[in-house]
N, C-alpha and C positions, 0 to 999 in steps of 0.2 A: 774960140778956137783953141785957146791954150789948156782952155779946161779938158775936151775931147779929149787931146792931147794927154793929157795928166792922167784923166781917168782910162784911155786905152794904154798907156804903159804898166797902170796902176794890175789893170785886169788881167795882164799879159805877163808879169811878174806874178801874180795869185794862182793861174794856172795856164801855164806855157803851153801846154798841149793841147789847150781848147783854140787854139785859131794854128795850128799847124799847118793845117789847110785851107789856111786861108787864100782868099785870091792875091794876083800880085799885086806888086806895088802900081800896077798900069790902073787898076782897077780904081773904081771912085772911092773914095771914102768911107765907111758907112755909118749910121748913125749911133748916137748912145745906147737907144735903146734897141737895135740890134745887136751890139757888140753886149749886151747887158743879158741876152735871150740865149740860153744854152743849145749847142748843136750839135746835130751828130759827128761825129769825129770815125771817118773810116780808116785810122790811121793803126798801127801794129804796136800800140802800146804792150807792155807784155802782161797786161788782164785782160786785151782784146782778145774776142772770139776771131777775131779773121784774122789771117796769113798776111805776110810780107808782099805777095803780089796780089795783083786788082784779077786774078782769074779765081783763084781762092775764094777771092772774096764775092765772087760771083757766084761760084759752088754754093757756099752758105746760104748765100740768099735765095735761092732756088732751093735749098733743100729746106729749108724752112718754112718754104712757100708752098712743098707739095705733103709738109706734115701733120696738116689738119684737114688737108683730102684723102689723106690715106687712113686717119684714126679714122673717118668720118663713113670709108667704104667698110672698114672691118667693124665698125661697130653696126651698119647695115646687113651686112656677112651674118654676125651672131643673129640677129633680128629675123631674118630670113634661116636660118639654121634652126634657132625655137622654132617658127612658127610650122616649119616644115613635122620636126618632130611631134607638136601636138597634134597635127594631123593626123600621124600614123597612127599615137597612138588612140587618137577619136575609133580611127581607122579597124587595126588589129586589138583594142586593150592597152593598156596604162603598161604593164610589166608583164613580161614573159611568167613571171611566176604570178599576178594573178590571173593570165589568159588562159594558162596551164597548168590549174593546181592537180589535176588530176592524176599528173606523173607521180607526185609525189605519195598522193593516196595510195595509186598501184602496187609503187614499192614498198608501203607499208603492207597493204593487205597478201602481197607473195610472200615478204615474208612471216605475217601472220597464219598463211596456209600452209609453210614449212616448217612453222615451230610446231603448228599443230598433227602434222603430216609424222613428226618425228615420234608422236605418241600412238597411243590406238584409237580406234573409231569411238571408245565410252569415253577418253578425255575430253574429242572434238566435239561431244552433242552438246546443242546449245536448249536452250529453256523452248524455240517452238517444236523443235524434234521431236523433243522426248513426249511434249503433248500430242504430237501429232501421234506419234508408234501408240503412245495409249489408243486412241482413235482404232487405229487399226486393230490390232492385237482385241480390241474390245469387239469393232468388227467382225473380227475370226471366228471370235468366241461363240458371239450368238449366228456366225453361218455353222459351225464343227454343230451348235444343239439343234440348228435346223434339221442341219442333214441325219442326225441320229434317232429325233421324234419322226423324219420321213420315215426312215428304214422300218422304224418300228412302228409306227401305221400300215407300212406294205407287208411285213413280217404276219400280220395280227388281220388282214384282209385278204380277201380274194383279189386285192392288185398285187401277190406276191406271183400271181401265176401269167402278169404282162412281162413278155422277154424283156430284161434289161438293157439291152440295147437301142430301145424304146424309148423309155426316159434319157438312155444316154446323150441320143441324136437331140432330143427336144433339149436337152442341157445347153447346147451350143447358142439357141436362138442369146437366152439371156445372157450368154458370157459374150458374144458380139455385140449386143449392145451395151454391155459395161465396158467391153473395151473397145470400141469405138465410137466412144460419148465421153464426157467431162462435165463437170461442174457447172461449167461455166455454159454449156449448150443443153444440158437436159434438166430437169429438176433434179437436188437433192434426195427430192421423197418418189421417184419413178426408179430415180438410179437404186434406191435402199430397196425397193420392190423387185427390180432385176434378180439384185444380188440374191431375196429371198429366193424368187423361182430357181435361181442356178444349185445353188446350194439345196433347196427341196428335192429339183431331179434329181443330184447327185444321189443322193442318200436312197430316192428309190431305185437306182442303178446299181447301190451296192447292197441291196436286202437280199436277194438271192444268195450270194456269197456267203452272207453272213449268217443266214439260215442253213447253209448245208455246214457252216462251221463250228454252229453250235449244236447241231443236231450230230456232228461226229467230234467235240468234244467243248462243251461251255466254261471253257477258260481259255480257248484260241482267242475269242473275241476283247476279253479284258487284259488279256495279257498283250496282244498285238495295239490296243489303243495304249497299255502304258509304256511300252515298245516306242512304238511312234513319238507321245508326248515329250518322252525323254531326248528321243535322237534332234528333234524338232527344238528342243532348249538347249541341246550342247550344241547345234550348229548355231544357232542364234547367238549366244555365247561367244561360240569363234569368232562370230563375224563381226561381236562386237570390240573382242579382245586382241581383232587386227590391226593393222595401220590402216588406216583412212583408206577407200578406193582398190582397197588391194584385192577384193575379191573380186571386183567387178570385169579383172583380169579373165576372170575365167570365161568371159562369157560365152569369146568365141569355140574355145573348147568343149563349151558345155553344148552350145548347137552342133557341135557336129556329132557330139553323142549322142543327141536327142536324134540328129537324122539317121543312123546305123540305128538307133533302138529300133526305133520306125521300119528301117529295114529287115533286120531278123523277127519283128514280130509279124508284117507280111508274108514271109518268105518262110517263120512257121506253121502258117495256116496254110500253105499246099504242101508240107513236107510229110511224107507219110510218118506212123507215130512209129512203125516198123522202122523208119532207118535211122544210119547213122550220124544222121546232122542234126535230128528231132533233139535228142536232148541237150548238144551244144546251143543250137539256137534259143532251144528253151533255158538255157540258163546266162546264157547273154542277155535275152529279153528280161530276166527275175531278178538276177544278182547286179546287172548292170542300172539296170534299171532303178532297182535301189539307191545302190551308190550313185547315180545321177540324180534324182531328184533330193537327195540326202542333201548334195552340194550344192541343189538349185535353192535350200532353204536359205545360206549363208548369203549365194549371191542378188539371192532377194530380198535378206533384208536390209545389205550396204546398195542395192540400188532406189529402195524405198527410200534411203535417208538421205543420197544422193538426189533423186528426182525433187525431194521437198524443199533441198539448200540452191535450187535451179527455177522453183516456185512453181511444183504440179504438187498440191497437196491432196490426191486425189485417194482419201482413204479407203471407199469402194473400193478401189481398182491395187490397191495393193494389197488389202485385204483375200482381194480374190486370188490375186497370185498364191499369195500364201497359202491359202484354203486347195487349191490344186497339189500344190507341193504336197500338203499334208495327210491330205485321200490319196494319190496313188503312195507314199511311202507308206502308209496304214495299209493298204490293199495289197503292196509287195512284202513285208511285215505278214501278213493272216496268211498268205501263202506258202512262205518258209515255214512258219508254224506247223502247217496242216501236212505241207511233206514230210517233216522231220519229225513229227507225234511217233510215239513208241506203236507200234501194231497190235 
């Protein structure tokens, strides 16, 4: 007993504030090796985490009781927030910039189209263009010798005495089907046959003419072809020495010249040669007429290089534009000629 004794004063001297709370004195005894067993102490030492009153310290203990169900929901929270996100982006794509790289393209390539826009049409050609206008332009070439060996097969036979208006009508069949066909629906080698026949009529539609122009003076004929060749390379020229698209401005301009041509040239075949509208109309149809198709050269040839950078590479068919432009300014060309020759 005296030992207890000794060794509870002993412990209670070493550290006072481990039995402060202890039970009272009514209380039994307790044994060594309890008094020996350290215990919690809710007491307000001043390194205690609790307060002076026992509500305090009920606080505490409840908030540290709900703070490993609260890390426990937010770290659920996150877990459920990823996995929401790799859904979407299973869903829509990883990144807005790799789902929509395309913006970025766009705005390169506008302003690719405006650095180039700020030059002329010969800066902007690109390596298939210019093969392509060879294509064509080589096209031309051999329809302009078709139509020239026609003329002079019909010049040199008894087919100079079928009206030209003959061959003209039959001209139409092959130019409807060049130009309402493609590549891609009719053969290559039916469409190169077209274009022969169009280009043959042509030439025997314009023998007559050509025959009464060398028979009243044989240098209308070569002078009106170097006439033509010339106006035919400075407009092409223009058109290349423009900005980009800017001829193609004209287009609607240019139809509704073409529908007044259309008009005065109807409206001079009933006008007697006696009045006074015959020669207006006749030189609206001549002079107009010229400069219209003059223009139509330029805007045919920014709309061939237009139609190619749009993927119709169809060199037939702008071939044949061309080929038209070039016979009626040749044909308007031999007519100035032959009015204005010295008497």
């Amino acid at each position: 007993m005296l030992q207890a004794l000794v060794a509870r004063g002993s412990l209670r001297a070493a550290a006072p504030s481990t039995f402060r709370c202890a039970a009272s004195a009514a209380a039994p005894a307790p044994t060594v090796r309890a008094l020996l067993t350290p215990r919690r102490c809710l007491s307000s030492s001043p390194g205690s985490r609790f307060g002076n009153k026992k509500k305090a310290r009920v606080e505490v203990l409840e908030r540290e009781a709900e703070a490993p169900s609260q890390q426990q929901g937010s770290a659920f929270g996150q877990q459920q927030q990823q996995w929401q996100q790799g859904q979407g982006q299973q869903q829509f794509g990883a990144a807005p910039s790799s789902a929509f790289p395309s913006y970025a393209g766009a705005g390169v390539r506008d302003r690719e189209k405006e650095r180039q826009q700020q030059g002329s049409q010969w800066d902007a050609l690109g390596a298939g263009v210019v093969a392509h206008m060879r294509k064509v332009y080589g096209t031309l070439a051999v329809g302009i010798g078709i139509a020239a060996g026609a003329s002079m097969v019909t010049m040199a036979t008894p087919l100079l005495g079928v009206p030209p208006m003959v061959p003209g009508i039959a001209a139409i069949v092959p130019l409807m089907g060049i130009m309402y066909t493609s590549n891609q629906t009719m053969s290559p080698a039916l469409r190169a046959g077209l274009f022969a026949a169009f280009t043959g009529l042509s030439g025997m539609s314009l023998a007559p003419m050509m025959w009464m122009m060398l028979k009243v003076s044989p240098a209308i004929v070569p002078q009106a072809l170097l006439i033509t060749t010339g106006l035919f390379g400075a407009m092409t020229g223009l058109s290349l020495m423009a900005k980009p698209g800017s001829m193609l401005r004209l287009g609607v301009p240019l139809g509704g010249g073409m529908l007044m041509l259309m008009v005065c040239g109807v409206a001079g075949m009933f006008v007697p040669v006696t009045s006074a509208w015959y020669p207006l109309l006749h030189n609206i149809y001549l002079y107009g007429g010229l400069s219209l198709f003059t223009l139509y050269i330029a805007y045919d040839t920014q709309n061939m290089i237009d139609e190619y950078e749009m993927g119709i590479d169809d060199h037939i068919k702008h071939a044949t534009d061309l080929f038209l432009d070039f016979k009626i300014v040749f044909t308007k060309v031999m007519q100035i000629l032959y009015l204005s020759r010295d008497d």
